[in-house]
C-alpha positions, 0 to 999 in steps of 0.5 A: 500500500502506497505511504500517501494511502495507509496515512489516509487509511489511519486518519479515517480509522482515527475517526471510525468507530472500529477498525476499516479495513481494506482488500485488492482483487487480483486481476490487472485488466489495465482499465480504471472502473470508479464505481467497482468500490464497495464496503461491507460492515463485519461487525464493528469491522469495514471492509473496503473492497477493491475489485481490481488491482488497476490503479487501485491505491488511486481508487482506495485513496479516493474512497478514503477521502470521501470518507473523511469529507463525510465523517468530518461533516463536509460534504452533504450525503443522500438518503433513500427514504421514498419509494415508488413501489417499484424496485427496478424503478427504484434501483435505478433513480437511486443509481442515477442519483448517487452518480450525480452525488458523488461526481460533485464529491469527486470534484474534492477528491480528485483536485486532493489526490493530484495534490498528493500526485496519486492522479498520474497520466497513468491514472489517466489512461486507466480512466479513459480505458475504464469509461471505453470499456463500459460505453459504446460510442454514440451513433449521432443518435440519442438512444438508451445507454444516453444517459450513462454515457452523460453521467460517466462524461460528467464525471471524466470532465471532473477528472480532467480538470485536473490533468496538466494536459487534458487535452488528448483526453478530452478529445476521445469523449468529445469524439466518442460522446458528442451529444453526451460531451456537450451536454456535460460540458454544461452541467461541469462548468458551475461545479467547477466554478464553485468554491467547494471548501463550504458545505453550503456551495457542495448542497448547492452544486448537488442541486444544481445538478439534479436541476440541469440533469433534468433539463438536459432530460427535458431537451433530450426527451427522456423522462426526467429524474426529479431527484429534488423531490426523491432523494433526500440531501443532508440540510445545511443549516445556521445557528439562526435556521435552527432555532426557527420554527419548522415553517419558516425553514421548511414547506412540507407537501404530500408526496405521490410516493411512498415512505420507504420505511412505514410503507405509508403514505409520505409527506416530503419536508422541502427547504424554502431556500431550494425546494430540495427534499431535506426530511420525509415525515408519515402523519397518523393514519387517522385523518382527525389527527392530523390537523393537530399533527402537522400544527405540532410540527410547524411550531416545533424548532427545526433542530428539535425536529431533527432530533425527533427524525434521527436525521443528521445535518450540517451547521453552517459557519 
């Protein structure tokens, strides 16, 4: 394991509640696969499972950062708590979504891991060997693989950024995924822009994504994603939001979806600020007792609400 990695691997250990582990597969196919990362909990143990040897202390060095962005309360997460009642619907908005989540992320992590010069031209190759591996090109057509192709370019144009030269690079997915190339270049460039050391301007990127995504959708003539309603973002609130009732921080609104937990009807808590679900709430079944139910949670302060929920939330500086 590379020195820059183990020294990531125990500054998270330092913060977990255990022990985090990590284990490599054996195989070098020479391709980069950013998403062939996966974590098991073994009790108190976390085991954080590499499935190639390719680049992998690039792959694990990167899942370390996002794990410490997490646990030291940086970067908003997303929580599943909607469903449509329809698991194969289901599984793919939440794909979808955590894409478009974790490509802001990567903004952090990978302008970090050039920092540390674990982000080679090596790395880079790798990469676009990755993203070859799993797209077919375009066909000048749009089509059902259009939106894969949007999201991985998306999160190569990231990726890019920060190379010294990324101009080889960027011209195979400008040639490759034109339509998608040209759709992502828009969508980039805000979270480029963005100074993403505050918690508050990473919320706000990821929304502004889910927003341009669905435009994108829109103009393309795809069913949109609508993730401001189906996920819900970790709120990042101010001393002043938190001590304020629930109405003036928060409108909630009757959802066509389901609470994923209570199987009931479910009520969607949006933020004022940018309409992006921020909590999901089930009220009693008995209708007579829900005028007095919702009076209750409009007067109730929004950091007593959260408490109630068990939600966690950011407090903005």
């Amino acid at each position: 394991m590379n020195p820059k990695v183990k020294s990531l691997l125990d500054a998270v250990n330092q913060l977990y509640p255990g022990t985090v582990m990590s284990r490599v597969g054996s195989e070098n196919t020479g391709a980069l696969h950013i998403d062939r990362v996966s974590q098991e909990a073994l009790g108190q143990r976390l085991l954080i499972e590499i499935a190639e040897e390719t680049e992998s202390d690039f792959l694990l060095a990167n899942e370390l950062l996002k794990m410490l962005l997490t646990f030291n309360g940086i970067t908003p997460q997303v929580f599943f708590a909607l469903t449509f009642n329809d698991d194969k619907l289901d599984e793919q908005l939440i794909q979808i979504t955590t894409r478009m989540h974790r490509t802001v992320v990567h903004a952090i992590t990978y302008r970090e891991l050039a920092k540390k010069e674990m982000l080679t031209q090596q790395t880079a190759e790798a990469y676009l060997a990755g993203v070859q591996s799993e797209l077919s090109p375009e066909n000048g057509d749009l089509d059902d693989e259009s939106l894969w192709r949007l999201l991985m370019v998306l999160d190569g144009l990231i990726f890019a950024d920060n190379l010294v030269d990324a101009s080889d690079f960027t011209a195979v997915l400008a040639n490759q995924y034109p339509l998608a190339y040209k759709a992502a270049q828009t969508l980039v460039e805000p979270i480029l822009k963005a100074d993403l050391t505050q918690s508050r301007q990473i919320r706000h990127q990821m929304v502004t994504l889910f927003v341009g995504l669905d435009d994108v959708l829109k103009k393309w003539g795809k069913p949109t994603v609508n993730a401001k309603e189906y996920v819900t973002l970790t709120s990042v609130l101010s001393q002043r939001q938190l001590a304020l009732p629930v109405n003036q921080v928060f409108t909630i609104f009757h959802s066509e979806m389901t609470d994923f937990q209570t199987k009931k009807t479910a009520y969607v808590g949006l933020s004022k600020g940018d309409e992006q679900n921020s909590f999901v709430i089930t009220p009693p079944e008995n209708e007579a007792d829900r005028p007095a139910f919702f009076k209750a949670l409009y007067a109730m302060k929004v950091s007593e609400l959260f408490k109630k929920l068990a939600l966690p939330y950011i407090e903005r500086v």
